[in-house]
C-alpha positions as CSV (number, residue, x, y, z in Angstrom):
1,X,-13.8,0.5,-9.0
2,X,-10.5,0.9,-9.6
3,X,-9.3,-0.2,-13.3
4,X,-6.5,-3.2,-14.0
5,X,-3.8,-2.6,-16.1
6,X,-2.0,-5.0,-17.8
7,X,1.8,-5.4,-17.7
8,X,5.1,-7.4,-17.4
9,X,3.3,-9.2,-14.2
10,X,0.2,-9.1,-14.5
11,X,-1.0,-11.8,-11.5
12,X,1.2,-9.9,-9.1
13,X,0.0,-6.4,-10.0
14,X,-3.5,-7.1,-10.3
15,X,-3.4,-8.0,-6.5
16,X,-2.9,-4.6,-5.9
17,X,-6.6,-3.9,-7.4
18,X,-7.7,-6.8,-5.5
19,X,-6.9,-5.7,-2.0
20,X,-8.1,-2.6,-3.0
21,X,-11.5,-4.0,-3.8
22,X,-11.3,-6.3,-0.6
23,X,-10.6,-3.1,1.4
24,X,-12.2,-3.5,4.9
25,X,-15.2,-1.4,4.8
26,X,-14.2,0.1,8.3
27,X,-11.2,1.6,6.6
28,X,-11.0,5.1,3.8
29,X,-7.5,4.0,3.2
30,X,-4.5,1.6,4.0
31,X,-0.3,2.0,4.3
32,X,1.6,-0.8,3.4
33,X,5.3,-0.9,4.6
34,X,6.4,-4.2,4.7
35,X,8.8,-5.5,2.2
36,X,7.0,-8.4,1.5
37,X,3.7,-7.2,1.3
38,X,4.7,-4.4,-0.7
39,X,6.2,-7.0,-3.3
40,X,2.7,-8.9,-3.2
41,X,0.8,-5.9,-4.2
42,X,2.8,-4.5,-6.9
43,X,5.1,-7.2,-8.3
44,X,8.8,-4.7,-7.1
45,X,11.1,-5.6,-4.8
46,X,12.5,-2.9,-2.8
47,X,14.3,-2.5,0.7
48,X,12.0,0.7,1.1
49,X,9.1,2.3,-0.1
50,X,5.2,3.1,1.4
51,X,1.9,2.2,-0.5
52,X,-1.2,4.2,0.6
53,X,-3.9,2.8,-1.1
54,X,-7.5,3.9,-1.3
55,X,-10.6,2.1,-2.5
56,X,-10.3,4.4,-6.1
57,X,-5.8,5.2,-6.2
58,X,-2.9,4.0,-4.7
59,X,0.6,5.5,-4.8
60,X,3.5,3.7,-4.4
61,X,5.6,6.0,-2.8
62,X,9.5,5.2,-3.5
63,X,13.2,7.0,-2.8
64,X,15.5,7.8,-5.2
65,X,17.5,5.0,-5.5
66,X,14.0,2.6,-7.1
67,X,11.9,5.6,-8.4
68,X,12.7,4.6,-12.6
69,X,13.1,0.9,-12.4
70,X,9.4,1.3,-10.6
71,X,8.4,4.2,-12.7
72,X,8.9,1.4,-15.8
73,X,7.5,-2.0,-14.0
74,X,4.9,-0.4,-11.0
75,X,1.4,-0.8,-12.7
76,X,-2.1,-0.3,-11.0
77,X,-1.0,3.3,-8.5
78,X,1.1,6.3,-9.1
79,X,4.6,6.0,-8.7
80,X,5.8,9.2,-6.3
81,X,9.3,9.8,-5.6
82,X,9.5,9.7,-1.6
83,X,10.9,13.4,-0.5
84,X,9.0,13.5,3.1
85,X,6.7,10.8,3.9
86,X,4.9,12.3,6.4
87,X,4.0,15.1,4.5
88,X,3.3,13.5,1.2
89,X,1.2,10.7,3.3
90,X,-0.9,13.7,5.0
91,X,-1.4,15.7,1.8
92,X,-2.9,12.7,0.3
93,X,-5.1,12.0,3.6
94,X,-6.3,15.2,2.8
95,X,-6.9,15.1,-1.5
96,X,-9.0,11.8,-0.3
97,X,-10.7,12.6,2.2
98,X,-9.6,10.2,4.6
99,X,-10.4,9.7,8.3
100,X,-9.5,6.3,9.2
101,X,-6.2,4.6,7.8
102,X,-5.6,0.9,8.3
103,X,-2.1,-0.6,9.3
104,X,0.0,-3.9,9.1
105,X,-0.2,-3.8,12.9
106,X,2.0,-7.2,12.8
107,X,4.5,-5.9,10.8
108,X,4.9,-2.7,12.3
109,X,6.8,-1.6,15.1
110,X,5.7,0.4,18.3
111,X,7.9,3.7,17.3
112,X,6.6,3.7,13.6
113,X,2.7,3.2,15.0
114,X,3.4,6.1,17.4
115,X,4.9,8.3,14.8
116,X,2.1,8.3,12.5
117,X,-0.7,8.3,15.2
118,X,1.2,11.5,16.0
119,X,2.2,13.2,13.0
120,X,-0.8,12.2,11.0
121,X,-3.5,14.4,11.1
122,X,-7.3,14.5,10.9
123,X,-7.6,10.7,10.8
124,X,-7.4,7.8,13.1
125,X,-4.7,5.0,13.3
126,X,-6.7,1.8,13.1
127,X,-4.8,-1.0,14.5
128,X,-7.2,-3.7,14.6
129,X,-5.6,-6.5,12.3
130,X,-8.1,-6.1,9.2
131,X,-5.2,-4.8,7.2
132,X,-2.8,-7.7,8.2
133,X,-5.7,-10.7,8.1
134,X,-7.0,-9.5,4.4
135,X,-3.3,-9.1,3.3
136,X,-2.8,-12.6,4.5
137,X,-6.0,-13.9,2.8
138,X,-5.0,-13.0,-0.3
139,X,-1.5,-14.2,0.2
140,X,-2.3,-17.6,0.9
141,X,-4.1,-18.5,-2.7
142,X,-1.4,-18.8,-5.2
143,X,-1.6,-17.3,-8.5
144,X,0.0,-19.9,-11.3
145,X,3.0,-16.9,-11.2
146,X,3.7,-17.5,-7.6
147,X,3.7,-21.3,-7.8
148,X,6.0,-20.9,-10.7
């Protein structure tokens, strides 16, 4: 079970740990893109950035421009300064073993599905909704923060 942290937003970064308790079970690992749901799960806002999250670690995978400001307020996964995604995302496929990876498949378009279904190997693209309806589940109960 992955361990909570305390911080400057506690509600919002504890949903991170949540979803990654309420993982699907038909699913080793998950990557979030969207800029919302990337906000939800780890309390920064950011035009870019990639979280692949496991059941045990996340990583919040970030460029340049973010990587100190979410260095200082990211809690609950490693922050990783983005060099090649597709690398980085297949090396850690790899260090966790990894065979099915779960998607936002309604916030994600064709081209970027195809691209990691291609470049992403050893492991299968699951684009089933499971990712989208938990993210959604959890996003519709309201922490006292959010209602703030």
């Amino acid at each position: 079970m992955p361990e909570r942290s305390g911080g400057l937003d506690e509600d919002m970064n504890s949903n991170l740990v949540c979803f990654m308790e309420r993982m699907p079970e038909k699913v080793d690992a998950a990557i979030i893109q969207s800029n919302e749901n990337r906000y939800y799960l780890t309390g920064f806002q950011s035009s870019a950035g990639i979280i692949f999250a496991t059941r045990e670690k996340s990583y919040f995978i970030i460029d340049f421009r973010y990587i100190e400001a979410a260095r200082c307020n990211v809690k609950d996964c490693e922050v990783v300064l983005l060099e090649n995604s597709i690398e980085q995302l297949n090396a850690l496929i790899k260090k966790h073993n990894v065979s099915v990876i779960g998607i936002e498949n309604d916030r994600m378009n064709v081209y970027e599905f195809k691209k990691l279904r291609k470049e992403l190997h050893n492991c299968e693209i699951l684009d089933c909704g499971c990712i989208s309806r938990e993210l959604d589940s959890m996003r519709m109960i309201k922490s006292p923060y959010e209602i703030e």
